[in-house]
Backbone bond lengths (Angstrom), bond angles and torsions (degrees), N, CA, C in turn:
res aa  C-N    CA-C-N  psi(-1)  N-CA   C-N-CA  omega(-1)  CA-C   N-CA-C  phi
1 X - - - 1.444 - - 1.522 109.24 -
2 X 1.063 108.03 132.66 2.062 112.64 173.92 1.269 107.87 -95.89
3 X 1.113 121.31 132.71 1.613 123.67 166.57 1.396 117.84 -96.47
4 X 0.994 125.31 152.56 1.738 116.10 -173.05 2.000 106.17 -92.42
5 X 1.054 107.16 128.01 1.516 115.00 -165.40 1.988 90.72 -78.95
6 X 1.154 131.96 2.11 1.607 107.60 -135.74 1.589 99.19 -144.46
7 X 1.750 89.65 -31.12 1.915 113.20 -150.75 1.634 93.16 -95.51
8 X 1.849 101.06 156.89 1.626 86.58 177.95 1.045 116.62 -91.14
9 X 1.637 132.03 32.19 1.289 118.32 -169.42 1.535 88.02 -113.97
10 X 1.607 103.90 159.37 1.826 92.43 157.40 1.406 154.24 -96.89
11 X 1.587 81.83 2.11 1.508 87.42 165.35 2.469 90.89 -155.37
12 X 1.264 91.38 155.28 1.319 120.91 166.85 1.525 121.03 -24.16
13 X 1.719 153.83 93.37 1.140 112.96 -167.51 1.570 124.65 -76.96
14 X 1.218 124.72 8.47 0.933 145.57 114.07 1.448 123.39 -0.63
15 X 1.220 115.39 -97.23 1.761 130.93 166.41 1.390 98.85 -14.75
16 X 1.896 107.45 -82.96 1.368 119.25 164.36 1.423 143.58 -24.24
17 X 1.479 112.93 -45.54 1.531 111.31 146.81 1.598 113.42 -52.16
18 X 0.853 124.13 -65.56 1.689 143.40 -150.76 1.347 100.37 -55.74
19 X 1.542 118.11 -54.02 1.333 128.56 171.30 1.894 119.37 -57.16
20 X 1.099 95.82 -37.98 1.720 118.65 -162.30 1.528 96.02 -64.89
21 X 1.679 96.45 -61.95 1.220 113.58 -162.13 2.081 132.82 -72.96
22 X 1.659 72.66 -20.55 1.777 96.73 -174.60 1.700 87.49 -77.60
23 X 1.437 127.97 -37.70 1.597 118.08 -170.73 1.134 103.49 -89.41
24 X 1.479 132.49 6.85 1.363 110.02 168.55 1.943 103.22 -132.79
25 X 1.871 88.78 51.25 1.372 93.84 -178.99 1.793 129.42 37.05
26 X 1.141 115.68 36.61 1.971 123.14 -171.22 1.313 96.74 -99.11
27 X 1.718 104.30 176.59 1.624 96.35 175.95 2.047 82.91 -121.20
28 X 0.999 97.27 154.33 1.493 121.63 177.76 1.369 104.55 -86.17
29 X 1.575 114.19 147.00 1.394 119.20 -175.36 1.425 133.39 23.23
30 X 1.422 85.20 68.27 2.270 112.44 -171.49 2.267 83.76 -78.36
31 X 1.300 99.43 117.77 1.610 109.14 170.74 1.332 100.51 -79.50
32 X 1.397 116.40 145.20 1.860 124.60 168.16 0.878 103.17 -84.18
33 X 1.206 128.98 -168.55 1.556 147.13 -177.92 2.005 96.54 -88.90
34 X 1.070 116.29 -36.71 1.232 135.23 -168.68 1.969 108.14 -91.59
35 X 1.457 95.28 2.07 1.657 105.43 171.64 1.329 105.81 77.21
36 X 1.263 127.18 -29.25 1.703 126.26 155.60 1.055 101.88 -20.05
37 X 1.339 110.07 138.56 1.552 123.61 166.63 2.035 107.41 -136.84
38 X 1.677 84.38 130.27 1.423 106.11 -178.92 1.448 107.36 -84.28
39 X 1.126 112.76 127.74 1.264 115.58 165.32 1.472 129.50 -49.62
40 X 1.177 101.97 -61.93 2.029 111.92 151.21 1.109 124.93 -151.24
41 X 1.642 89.55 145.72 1.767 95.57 174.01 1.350 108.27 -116.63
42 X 1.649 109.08 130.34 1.555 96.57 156.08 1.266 129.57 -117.87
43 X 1.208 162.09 -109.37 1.127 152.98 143.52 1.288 137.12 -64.86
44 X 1.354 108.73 -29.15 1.414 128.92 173.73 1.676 118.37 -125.03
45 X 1.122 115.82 -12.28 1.595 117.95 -178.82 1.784 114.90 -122.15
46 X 0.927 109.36 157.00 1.861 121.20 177.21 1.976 86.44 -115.32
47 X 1.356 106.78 115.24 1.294 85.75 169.38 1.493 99.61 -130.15
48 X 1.434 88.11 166.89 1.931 99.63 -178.70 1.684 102.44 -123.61
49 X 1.397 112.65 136.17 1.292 117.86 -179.69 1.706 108.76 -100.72
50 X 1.394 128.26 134.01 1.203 111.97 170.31 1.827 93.90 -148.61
51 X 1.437 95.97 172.04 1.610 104.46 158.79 1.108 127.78 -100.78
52 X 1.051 121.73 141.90 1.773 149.06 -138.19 2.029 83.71 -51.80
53 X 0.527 117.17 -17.59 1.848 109.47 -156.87 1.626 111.37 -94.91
54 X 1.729 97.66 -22.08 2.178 111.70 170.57 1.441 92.26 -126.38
55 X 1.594 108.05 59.65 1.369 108.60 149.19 1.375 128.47 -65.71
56 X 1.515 113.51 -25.91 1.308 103.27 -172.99 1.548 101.03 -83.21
57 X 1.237 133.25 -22.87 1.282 134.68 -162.42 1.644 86.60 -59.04
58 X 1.345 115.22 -64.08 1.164 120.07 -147.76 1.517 103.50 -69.00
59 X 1.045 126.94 -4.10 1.454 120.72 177.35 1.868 98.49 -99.43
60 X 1.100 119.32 -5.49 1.583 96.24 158.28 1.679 126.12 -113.55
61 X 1.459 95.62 12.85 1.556 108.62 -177.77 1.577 104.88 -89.17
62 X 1.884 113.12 -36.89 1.261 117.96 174.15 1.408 122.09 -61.90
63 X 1.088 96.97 -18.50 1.546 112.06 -168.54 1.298 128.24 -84.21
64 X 1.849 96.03 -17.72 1.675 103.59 176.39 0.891 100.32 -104.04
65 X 2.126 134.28 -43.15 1.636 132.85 174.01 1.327 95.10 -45.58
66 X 1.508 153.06 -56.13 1.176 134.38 171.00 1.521 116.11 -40.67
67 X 0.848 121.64 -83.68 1.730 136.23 -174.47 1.660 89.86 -37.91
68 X 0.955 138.07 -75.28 1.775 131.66 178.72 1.077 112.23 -36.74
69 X 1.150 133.59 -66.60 1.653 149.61 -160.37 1.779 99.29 -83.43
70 X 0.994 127.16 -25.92 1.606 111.73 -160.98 1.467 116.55 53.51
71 X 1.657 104.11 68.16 1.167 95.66 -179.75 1.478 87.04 -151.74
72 X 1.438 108.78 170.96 1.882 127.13 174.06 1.723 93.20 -53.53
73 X 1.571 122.25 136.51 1.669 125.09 144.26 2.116 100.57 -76.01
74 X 1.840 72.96 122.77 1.445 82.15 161.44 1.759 114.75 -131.40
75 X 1.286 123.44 141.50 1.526 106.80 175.44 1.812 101.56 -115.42
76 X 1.577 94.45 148.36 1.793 90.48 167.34 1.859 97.67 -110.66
77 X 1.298 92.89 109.06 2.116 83.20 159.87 0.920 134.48 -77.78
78 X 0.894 146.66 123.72 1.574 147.42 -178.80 1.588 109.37 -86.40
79 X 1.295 95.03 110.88 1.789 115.18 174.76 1.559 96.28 -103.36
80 X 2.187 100.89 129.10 1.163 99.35 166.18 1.711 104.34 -134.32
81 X 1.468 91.77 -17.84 1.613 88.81 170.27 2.269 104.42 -107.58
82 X 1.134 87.36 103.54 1.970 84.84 -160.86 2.125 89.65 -62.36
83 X 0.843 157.05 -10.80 1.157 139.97 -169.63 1.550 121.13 -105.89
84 X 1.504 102.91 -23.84 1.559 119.27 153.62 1.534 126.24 -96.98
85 X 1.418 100.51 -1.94 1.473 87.55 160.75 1.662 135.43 -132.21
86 X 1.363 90.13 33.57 1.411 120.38 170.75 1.325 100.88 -56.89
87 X 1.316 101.61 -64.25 1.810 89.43 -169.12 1.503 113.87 -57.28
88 X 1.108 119.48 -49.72 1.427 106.43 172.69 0.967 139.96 -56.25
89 X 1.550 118.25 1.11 1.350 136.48 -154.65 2.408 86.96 -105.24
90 X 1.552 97.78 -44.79 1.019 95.16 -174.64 1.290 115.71 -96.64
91 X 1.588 108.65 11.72 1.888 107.93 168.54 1.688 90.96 -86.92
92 X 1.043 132.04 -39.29 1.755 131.48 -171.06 1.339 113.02 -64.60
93 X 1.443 112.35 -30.70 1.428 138.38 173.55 1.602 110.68 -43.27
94 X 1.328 98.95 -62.23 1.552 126.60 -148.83 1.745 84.26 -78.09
95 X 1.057 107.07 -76.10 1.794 113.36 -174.21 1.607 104.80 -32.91
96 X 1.711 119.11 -52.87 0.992 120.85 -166.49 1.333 128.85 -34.39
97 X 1.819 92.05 -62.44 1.403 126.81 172.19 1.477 101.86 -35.15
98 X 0.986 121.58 -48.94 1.671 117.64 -160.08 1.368 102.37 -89.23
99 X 1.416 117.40 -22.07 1.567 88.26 -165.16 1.977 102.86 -121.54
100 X 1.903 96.59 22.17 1.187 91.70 -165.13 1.344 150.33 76.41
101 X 1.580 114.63 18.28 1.196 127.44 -159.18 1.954 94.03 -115.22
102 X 1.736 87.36 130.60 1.402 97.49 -175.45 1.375 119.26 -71.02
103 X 1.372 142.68 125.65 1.699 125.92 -171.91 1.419 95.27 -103.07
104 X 1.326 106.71 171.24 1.718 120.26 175.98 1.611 81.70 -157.97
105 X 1.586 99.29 151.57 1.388 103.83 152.29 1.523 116.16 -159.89
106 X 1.732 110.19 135.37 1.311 118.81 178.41 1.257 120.71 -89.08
107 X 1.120 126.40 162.71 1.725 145.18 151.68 1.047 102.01 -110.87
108 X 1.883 94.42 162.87 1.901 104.30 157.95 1.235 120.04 -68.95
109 X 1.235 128.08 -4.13 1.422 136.27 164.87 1.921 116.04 -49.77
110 X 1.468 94.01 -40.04 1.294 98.37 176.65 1.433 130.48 -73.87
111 X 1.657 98.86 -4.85 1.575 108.22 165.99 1.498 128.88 -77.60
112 X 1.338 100.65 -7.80 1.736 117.29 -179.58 1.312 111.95 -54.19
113 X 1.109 127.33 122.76 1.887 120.20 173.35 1.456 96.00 60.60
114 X 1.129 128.79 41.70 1.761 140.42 167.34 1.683 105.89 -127.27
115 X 1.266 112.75 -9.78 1.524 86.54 -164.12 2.150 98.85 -125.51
């Protein structure tokens, strides 16, 4: 895993797919026909990875890798500041609920005994 020496995040979202996706057996960067690229697919989900702050992005990106693929929208958010990104955690929440979209969400915590 690379960490960015420079960037304000703490790790890559990238990393975060790679990690996310390798434990829930998916393949990373599935291309569409349309050159879109999904962050992951696994058997049952189209998911989109983002950080807590283009939450909304990521709830309409899941929504079409679903609709293409015939598969569940799932998003993973990436929380790195947990007290500012609560709310976004529960604006992704709220949409979810309604439109059925599976959430996951990581920390750098989850890199512990990962790397």
């Amino acid at each position: 895993m690379s960490t960015p020496s420079l960037a304000k995040s703490l790790y890559y979202e990238k990393d975060y797919q790679a990690l996310w996706c390798g434990m829930h057996n998916g393949k990373t960067e599935v291309v569409l026909p349309d050159k879109a690229r999904v962050d992951c697919v696994t058997d049952t989900h189209a998911i989109e990875f983002d950080f807590a702050k283009k939450w909304g992005e990521s709830i309409g990106q899941a929504l079409y890798y679903s609709l293409v693929l015939n598969k569940q929208p799932g998003i993973v958010l990436i929380l790195e500041k947990k007290s500012a990104d609560d709310r976004y955690l529960a604006r992704v929440k709220k949409v979810a609920k309604l439109y059925n979209i599976t959430v996951w969400t990581m920390t750098p915590d989850d890199f512990r005994g990962n790397l």
